[in-house]
C-alpha positions as CSV (number, residue, x, y, z in Angstrom):
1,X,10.6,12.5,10.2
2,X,7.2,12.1,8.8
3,X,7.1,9.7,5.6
4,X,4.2,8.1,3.4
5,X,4.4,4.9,2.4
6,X,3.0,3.7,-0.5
7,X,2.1,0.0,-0.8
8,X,-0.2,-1.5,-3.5
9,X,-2.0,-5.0,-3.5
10,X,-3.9,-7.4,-5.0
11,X,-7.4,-6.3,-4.4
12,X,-8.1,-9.5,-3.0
13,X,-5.8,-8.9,-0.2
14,X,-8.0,-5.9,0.9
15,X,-9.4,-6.7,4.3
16,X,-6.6,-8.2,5.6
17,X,-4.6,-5.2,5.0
18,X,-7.1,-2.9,6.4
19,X,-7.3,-5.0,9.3
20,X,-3.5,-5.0,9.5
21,X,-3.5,-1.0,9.6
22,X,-6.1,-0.6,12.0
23,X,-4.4,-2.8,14.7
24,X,-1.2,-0.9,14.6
25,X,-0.8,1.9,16.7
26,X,1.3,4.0,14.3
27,X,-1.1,4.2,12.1
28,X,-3.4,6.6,12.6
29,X,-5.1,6.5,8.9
30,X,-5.2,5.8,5.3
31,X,-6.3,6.4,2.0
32,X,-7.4,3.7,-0.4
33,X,-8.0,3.8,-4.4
34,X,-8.2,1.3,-6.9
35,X,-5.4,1.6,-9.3
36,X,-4.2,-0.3,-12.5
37,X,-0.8,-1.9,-13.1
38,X,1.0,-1.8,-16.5
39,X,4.7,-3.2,-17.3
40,X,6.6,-5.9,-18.1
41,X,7.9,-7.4,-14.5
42,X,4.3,-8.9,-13.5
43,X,2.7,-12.1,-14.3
44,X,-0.4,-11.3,-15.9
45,X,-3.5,-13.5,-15.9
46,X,-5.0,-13.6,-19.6
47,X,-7.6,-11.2,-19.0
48,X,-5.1,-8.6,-18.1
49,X,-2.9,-9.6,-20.7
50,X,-5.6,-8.8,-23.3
51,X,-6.9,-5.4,-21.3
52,X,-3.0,-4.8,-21.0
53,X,-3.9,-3.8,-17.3
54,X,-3.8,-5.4,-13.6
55,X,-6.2,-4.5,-11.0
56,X,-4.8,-3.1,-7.9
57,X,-5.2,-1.4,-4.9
58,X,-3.2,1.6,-3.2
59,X,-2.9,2.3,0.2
60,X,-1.6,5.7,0.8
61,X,-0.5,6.7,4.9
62,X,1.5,9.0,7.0
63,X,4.2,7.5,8.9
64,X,7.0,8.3,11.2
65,X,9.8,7.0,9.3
66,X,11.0,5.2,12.1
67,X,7.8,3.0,12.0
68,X,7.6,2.2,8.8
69,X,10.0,-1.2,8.6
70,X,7.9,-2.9,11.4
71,X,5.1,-2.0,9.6
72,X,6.6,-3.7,6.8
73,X,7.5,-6.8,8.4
74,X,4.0,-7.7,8.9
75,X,2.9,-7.5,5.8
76,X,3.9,-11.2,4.6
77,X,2.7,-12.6,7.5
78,X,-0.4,-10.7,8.0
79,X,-2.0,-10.0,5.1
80,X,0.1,-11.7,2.2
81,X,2.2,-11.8,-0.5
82,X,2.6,-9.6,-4.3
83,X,2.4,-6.6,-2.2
84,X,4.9,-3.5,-3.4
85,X,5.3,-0.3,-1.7
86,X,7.3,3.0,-1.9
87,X,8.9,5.8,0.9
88,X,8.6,9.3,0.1
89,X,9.7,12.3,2.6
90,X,6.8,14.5,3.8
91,X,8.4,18.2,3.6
92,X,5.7,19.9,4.9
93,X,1.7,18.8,6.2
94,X,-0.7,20.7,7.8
95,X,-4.6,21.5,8.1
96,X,-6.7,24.2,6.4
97,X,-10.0,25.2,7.9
């Protein structure tokens, strides 16, 4: 089953994880955006307390579900740690054109 997986960083953790995606062979590409964090569960610095906002970056990939937890256990090793991330089943993908 085809999933995407969500996971969202501190932009300063940027090259690592792209470097991290690229080396694994289930991964056969991504989308990135910046992204801003709001809510009460995060340690803000005081800049972002006073914008009321956290810088982030979202990685956005198709996945075979199956993949997707070895994928995950390299993340604290090799590229870091704050990272969060989300599942969400793929019903239907395709090309037009």
């Amino acid at each position: 089953m085809i999933k995407m997986l969500v996971v969202n960083i501190p932009p300063e953790l940027e090259e690592d994880l792209i470097d991290y995606l690229l080396s694994l062979e289930s991964v056969t590409g991504f989308t990135s955006y910046e992204t801003r964090g709001h809510g009460s569960d995060v340690t803000l610095s005081i800049a972002e307390q006073v914008s009321g906002r956290r810088k982030r970056l979202q990685f956005e990939l198709l996945i075979e579900g199956e993949e997707i937890q070895s994928l995950l256990d390299g993340l604290s090793t090799e590229v870091g740690k704050d990272i969060a991330y989300w599942e969400q089943v793929i019903d239907n993908i395709g090309h037009i054109g």
